[in-house]
C-alpha positions as CSV (number, residue, x, y, z in Angstrom):
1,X,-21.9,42.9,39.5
2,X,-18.8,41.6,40.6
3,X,-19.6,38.0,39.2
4,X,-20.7,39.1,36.1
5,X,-17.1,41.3,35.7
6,X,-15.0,38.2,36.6
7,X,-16.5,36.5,34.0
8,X,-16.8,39.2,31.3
9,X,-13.2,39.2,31.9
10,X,-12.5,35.2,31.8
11,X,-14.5,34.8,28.6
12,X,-12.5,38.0,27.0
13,X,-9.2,36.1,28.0
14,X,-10.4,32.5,27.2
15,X,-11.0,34.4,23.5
16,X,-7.4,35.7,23.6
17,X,-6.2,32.8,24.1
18,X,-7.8,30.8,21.5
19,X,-7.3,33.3,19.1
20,X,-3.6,32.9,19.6
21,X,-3.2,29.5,19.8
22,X,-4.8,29.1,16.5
23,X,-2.8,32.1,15.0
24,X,0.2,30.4,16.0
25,X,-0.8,26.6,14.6
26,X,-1.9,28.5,11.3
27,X,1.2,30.9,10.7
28,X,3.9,27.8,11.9
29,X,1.7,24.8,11.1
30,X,4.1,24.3,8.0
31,X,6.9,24.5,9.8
32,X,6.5,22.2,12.6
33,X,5.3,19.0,10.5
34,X,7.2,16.8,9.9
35,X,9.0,16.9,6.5
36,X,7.2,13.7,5.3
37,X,3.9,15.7,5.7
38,X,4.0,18.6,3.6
39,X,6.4,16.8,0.9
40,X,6.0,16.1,-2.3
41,X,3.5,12.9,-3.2
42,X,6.8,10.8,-4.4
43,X,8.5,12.1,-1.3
44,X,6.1,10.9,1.0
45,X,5.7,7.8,-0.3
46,X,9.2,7.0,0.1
47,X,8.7,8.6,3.9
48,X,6.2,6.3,4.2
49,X,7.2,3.0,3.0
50,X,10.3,4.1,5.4
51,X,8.3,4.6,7.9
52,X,6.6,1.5,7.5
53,X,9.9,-0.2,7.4
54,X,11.1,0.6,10.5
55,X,7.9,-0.3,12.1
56,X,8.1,-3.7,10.3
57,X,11.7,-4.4,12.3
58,X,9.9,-3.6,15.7
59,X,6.9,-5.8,16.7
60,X,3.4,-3.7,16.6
61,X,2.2,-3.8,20.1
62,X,-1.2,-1.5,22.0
63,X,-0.1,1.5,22.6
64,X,-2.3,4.2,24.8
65,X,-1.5,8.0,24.3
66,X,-2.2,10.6,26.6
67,X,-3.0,13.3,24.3
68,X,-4.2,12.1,20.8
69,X,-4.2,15.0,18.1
70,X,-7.6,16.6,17.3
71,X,-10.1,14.4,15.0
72,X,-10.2,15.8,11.5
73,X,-13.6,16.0,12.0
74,X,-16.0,18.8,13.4
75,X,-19.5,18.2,15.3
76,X,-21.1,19.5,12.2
77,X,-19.1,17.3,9.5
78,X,-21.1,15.0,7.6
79,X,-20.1,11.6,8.2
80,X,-21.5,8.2,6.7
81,X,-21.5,6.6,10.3
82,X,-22.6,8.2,13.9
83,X,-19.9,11.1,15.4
84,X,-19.2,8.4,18.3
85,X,-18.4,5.2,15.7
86,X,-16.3,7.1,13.8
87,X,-14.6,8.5,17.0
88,X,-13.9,5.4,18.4
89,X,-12.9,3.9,15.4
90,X,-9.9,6.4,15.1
91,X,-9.0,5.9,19.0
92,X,-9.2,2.1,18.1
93,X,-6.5,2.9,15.2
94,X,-4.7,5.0,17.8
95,X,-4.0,2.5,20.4
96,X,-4.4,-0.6,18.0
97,X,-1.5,-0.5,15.5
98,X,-1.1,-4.1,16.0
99,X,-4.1,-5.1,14.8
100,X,-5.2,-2.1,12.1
101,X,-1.6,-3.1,10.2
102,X,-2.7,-6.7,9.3
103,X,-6.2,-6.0,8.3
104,X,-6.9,-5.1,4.9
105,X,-9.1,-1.7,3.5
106,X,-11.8,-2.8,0.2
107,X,-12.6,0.9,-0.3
108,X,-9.8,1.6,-2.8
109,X,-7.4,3.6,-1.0
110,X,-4.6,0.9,-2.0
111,X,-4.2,3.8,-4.7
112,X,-3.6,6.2,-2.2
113,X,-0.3,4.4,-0.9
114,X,-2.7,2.7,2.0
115,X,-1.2,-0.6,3.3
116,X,-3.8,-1.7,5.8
117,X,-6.6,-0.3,7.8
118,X,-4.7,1.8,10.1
119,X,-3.8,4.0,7.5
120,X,-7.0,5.0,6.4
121,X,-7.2,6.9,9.8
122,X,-3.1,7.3,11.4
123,X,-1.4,9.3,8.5
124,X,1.9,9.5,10.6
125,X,2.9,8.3,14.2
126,X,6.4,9.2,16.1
127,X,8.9,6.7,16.8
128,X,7.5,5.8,20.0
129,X,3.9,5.1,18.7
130,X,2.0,8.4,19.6
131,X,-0.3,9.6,16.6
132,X,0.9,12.6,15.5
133,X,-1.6,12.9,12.2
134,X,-4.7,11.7,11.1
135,X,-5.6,10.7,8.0
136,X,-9.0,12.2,6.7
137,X,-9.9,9.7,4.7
138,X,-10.9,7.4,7.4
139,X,-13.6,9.9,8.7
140,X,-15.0,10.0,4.8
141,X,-15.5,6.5,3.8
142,X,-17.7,3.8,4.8
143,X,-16.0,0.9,4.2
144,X,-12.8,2.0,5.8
145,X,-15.0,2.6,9.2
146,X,-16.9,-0.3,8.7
147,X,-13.5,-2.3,8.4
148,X,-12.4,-0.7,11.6
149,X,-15.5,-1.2,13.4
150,X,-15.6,-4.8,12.4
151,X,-12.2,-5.5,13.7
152,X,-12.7,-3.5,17.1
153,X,-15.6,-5.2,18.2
154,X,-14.0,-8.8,17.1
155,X,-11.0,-7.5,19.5
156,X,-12.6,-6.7,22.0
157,X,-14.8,-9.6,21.9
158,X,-11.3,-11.8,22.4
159,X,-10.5,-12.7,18.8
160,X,-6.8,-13.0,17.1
161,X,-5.6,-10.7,14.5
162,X,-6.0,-13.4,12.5
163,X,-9.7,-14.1,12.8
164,X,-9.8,-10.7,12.5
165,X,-8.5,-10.4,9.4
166,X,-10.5,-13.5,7.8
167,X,-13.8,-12.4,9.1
168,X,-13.1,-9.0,7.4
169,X,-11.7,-10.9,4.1
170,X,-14.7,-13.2,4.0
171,X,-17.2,-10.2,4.7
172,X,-15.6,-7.5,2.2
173,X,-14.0,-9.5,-0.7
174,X,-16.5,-10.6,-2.0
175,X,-18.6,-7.1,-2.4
176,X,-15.2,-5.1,-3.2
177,X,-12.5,-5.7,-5.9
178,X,-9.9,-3.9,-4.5
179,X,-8.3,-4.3,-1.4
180,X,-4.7,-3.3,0.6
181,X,-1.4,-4.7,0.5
182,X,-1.8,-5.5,3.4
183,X,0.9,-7.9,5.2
184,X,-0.2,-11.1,6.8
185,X,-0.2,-11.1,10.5
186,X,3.2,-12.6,12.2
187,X,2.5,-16.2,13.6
188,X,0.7,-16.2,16.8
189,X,2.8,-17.7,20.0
């Protein structure tokens, strides 16, 4: 009797508590963005290609985050590739800026202000690296994850940016007409 009280009374709580976290996020979601994020289109693209150059004066380098932001993704979203692919391919873009930046997208999302890979899944990131937005995009399109996927398991496998980048060229330029601006990678020392 006593059990089941206890945790009548936790689950009531652990509702309580989820209720008003997500009250909270919803009414002052707006709010706490950053400006950049619910901006006009022109306005983010300057934010953007300011953001960009400032990361452009410091070198890219991994970077591991405690606490990445939820996926914009649910368990019961359709996605073109497995939940887990598409979940590491956005931790991959998370910790992999340094890589993601100097690999080209083919899917088309040049039009959408995309520069490389990474943006098809990190739609903003703080000065000191951390993901503080996804992009959705990434968890809708196939060739963005197949990009990603591509140059994860050539990483991890011990190849340069640079291979990277030409196996993904070589693979996806030929089947796609578009592809990024996407800046070449800085010489290897």
């Amino acid at each position: 009797m006593v059990i089941k009280r206890t945790i009548s009374i936790a689950g009531v709580l652990l509702a309580v508590v989820v209720s008003a976290v997500w009250s909270v996020r919803a009414s002052g979601q707006a709010s706490a963005l950053p400006a950049h994020v619910h901006a006009t289109p022109a306005a983010q693209s300057k934010s953007q290609s300011q953001s960009v150059a400032a990361q452009s004066a410091k070198p890219l380098a991994p970077h591991k985050q405690a606490n990445l932001p939820p996926l914009p993704f649910g368990p019961r979203d359709p996605l073109p590739r497995p939940t887990q692919v598409v979940t590491q391919v956005f931790q991959f873009a998370a910790e992999h800026p340094e890589i993601l930046a100097y690999v080209p997208c083919f899917c088309g999302c040049d039009h959408m202000g995309h520069k490389g890979n990474d943006d098809c899944f990190v739609k903003s990131r703080a000065a000191n690296g951390d993901v503080l937005q996804w992009e959705p995009h990434g968890t809708e399109c196939q060739v963005c994850i197949d990009v990603g996927q591509m140059s994860m398991q050539m990483y991890s496998s011990g190849a340069s940016v640079r291979d990277i980048r030409a196996a993904v060229e070589k693979k996806f330029a030929g089947q796609y007409q578009n592809h990024t601006p996407t800046p070449q990678p800085p010489p290897a020392k």
